[in-house]
N, C-alpha and C positions, 0 to 999 in steps of 0.2 A: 512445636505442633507436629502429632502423627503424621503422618503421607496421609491416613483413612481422611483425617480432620483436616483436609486442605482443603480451601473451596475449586469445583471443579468449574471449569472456562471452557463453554465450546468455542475451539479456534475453525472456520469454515472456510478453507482454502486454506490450511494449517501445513500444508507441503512445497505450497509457493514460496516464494520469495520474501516479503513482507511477517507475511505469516509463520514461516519456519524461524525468523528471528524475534519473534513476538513469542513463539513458543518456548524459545530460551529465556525469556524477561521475564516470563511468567513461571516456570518455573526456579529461577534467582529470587522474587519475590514469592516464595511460597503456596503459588496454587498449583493445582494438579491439572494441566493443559488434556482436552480431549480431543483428538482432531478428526477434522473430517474434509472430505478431498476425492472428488471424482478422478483426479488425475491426469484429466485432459490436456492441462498446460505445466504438469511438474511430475518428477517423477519419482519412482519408491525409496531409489536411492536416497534420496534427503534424510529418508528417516535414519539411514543407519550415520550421517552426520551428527544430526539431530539428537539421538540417545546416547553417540559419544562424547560428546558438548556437553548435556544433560548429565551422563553417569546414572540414567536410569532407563526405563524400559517404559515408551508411550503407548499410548494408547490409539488408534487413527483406525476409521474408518472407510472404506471404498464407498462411498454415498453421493448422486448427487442430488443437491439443496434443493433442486425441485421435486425428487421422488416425496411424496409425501409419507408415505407406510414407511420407506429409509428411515426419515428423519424422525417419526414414530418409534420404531423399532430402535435407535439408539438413544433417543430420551429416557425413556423403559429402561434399556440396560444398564447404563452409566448415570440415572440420576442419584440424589438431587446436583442437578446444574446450579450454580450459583447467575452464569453470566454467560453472554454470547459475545465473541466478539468477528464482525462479517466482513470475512476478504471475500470471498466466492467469487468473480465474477471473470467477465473478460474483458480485458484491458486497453489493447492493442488500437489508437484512434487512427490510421490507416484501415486497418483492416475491419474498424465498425463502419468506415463508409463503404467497404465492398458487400458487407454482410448485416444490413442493420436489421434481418432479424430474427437473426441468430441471439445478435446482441440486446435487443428490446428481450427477449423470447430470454435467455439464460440470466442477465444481470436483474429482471426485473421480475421471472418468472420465480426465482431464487426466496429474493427477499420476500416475497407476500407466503411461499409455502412457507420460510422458516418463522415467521413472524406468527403464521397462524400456530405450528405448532408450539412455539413460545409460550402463545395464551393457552394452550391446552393445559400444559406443563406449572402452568405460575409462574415461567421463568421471565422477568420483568426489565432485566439491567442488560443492555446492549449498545456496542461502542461499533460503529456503521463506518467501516472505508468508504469516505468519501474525497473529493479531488478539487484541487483549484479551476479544473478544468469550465464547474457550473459557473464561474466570474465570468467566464466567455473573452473576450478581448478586454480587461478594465480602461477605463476612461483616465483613471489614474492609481499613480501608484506611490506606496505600496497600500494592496489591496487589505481591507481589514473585513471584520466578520459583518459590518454593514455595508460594506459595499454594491453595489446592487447585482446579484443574478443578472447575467445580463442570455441573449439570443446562444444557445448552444451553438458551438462552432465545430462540433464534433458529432455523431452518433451513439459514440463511448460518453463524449459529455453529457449528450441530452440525457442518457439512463441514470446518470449521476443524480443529473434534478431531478428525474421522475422519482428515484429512488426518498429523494429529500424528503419531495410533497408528501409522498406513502405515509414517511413517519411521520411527519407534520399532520396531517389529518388523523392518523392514530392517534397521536396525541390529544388530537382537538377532540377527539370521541368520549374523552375521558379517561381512554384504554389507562391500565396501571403501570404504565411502563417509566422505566427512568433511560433514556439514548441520548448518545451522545454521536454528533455528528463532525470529524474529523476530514475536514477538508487539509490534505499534504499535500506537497508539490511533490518535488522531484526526487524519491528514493535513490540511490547508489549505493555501492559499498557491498562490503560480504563481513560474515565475523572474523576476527581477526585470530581464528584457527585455521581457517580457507578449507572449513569443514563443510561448511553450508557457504551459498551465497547465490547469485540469479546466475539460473540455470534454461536460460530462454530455447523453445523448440523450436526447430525452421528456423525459418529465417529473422533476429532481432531486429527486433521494433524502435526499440529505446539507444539513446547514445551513448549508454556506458559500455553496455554490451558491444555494441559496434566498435566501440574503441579496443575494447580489450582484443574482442577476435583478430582486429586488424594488427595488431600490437603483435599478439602471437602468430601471425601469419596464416590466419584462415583465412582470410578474407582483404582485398587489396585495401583500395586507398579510404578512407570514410567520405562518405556522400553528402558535404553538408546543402541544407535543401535551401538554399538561398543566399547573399548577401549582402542583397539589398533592400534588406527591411528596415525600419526607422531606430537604430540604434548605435554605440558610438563604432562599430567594426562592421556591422553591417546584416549580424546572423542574431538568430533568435537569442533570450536571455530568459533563462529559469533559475529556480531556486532552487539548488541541489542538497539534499539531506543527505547524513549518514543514514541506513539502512536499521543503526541499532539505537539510534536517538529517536527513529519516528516508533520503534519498536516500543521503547521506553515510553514513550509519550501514551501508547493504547495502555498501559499496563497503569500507570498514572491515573487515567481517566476510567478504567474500572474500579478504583481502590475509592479515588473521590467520589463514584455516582453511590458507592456503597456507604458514602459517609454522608448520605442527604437523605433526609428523611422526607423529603414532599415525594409526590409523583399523584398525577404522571408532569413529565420533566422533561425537556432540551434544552441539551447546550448546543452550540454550534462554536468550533474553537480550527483558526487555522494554522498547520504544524511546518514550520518551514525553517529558513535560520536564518529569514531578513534579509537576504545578501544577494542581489541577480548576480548571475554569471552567464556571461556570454558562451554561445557552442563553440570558438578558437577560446576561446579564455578554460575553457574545459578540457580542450586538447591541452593546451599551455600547462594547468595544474596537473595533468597525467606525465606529460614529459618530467615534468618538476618531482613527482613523488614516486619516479620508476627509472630514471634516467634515460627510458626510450622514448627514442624520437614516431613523429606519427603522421603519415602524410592524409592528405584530405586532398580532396576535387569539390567544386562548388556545383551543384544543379538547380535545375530550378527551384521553387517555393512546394513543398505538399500541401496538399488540399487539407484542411484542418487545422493544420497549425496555425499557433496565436505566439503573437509578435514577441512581446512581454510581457511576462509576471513574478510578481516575489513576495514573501508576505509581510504582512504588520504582526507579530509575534508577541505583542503587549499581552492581549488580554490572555493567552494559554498560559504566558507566565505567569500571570495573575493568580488564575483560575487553579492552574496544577502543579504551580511552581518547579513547570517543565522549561527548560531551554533547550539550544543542540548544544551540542560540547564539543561535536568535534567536526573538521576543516574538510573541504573539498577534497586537499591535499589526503589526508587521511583513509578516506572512501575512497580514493584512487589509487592507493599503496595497498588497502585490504584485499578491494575489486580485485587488482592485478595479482595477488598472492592465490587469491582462489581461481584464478585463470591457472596460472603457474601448474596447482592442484591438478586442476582437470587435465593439465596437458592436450594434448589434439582433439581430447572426446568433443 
């Protein structure tokens, strides 16, 4: 197939983290990635990762998802779009309880501009970053895709669900769309060029990050925020993905929504690799796949965070005959090579 005859994939938030390793999946499986990216929590560098990985020259836009004449004006130039797939947003469940409405205002103002220009376009097929977060605390585990939505325990979370409902009522309109909603846990990991990988501004949010800075000596000891919550060591427990498995997973789910002839259509599929790991069991797997050692201090509990969760992975393998493939250990040897990379920046 030409490069012209590849179908083209809006990636939105196609410079982040997630997104920039989604944009390598997708062009490994043959579509032509178009990205777009305000910039606000990534930045330009990526791309020149990004096209070195690739061995081609992308395409990325400076837009953000709520300008509607933006998202106008690039539909226009780079159609026909075959498919969207939507990181855009803001992530950070600390910092959605300090600013929630920035966060209601940008994750939720986002989605309704791109969606409306979607319908303008005919563009019908979209795979929606969504998070385990909307499970809220589950009752039990592991959580599967009935589990019940429970009370948002976050800011960042509540936008997740509001985001849900949006397309859920799309769908009930009749709209023509086929989405697909991707509830993932815990990304980690970088490509294992240490071309790309998260590249957090200010101050990280997340515990990979923290680990690696502290690893390299930015930053002292890690701060774990409790531990004494109801678990067998004491500290919270997530489900940690590799970074290019959940990548894989979105590239999966546009190829199958394009292989279903009903619409309009949801799936709801959650991406994880079934396995909790505690926050010392995460330190423990970095010691193990770098040979450094990593001190912590225990603080109190943060406002948000939920105890535990991990997934039920049945039905995605079902559905897309996706799995992860690869180990904690793994995404902590990649993480640490693209720390390595960055050096002090």
């Amino acid at each position: 197939m030409s490069e012209t005859m590849q179908p083209k994939i809006l990636v939105t938030g196609g410079a982040g983290f997630i997104g920039s390793h989604t944009v390598v999946d997708l062009v490994e499986n043959g579509y032509e990635p178009i990205l777009v990216d305000d910039f606000s929590n990534s930045e330009h560098s990526v791309l020149a990762g990004l096209e070195a990985i690739c061995g081609r020259r992308l395409h990325c836009h400076k837009v953000d998802c709520r300008d509607r004449a933006g998202l106008t004006n690039l539909f226009e130039s780079e159609g026909p779009i075959t498919g969207v797939i939507h990181f855009a947003a803001s992530k950070a469940v600390s910092e959605s309880q300090d600013k929630p409405l920035m966060y209601y205002g940008n994750n939720l103002g986002s989605l309704i501009t791109l969606l409306e220009v979607m319908g303008e376009f005919g563009v019908r097929d979209l795979v929606f970053s969504s998070s385990c977060t909307v499970y809220g605390q589950p009752k039990k585990l592991p959580v599967t895709e009935e589990t019940p939505v429970a009370e948002a325990a976050s800011v960042y979370g509540a936008t997740k669900q509001i985001g849900e409902n949006i397309l859920r009522d799309l769908i009930a309109s009749a709209a023509p769309h086929r989405i697909m909603l991707l509830r993932y846990f815990n990304p980690i990991g970088a490509h294992p060029s240490a071309l790309i990988g998260e590249l957090p501004l200010g101050a990280p949010q997340n515990l990979a990050p923290l680990i690696l800075q502290s690893a390299a000596g930015m930053r002292g000891p890690i701060q774990i925020f409790g531990d004494d919550w109801d678990t067998p060591d004491g500290t919270c427990i997530r489900d940690y993905i590799h970074v290019l498995d959940l990548a894989a997973a979105h590239v999966k789910g546009l190829a199958w929504m394009a292989g279903q002839s009903e619409a309009p259509l949801l799936e709801v599929l959650n991406v994880g690799t079934g396995r909790g790991t505690s926050v010392k069991e995460a330190l423990e797997a970095f010691e193990r796949a770098t040979g450094r050692p990593i001190e912590y201090e225990v603080g109190p509990r943060r406002p948000g965070d939920i105890e535990k969760i991990y997934a039920d992975c049945e039905r995605v393998e079902r559905v897309l005959g996706w799995s992860a493939t690869r180990s904690i250990e793994d995404a902590m040897r990649d993480a640490w090579a693209w720390q390595e990379a960055l050096g002090g920046r």
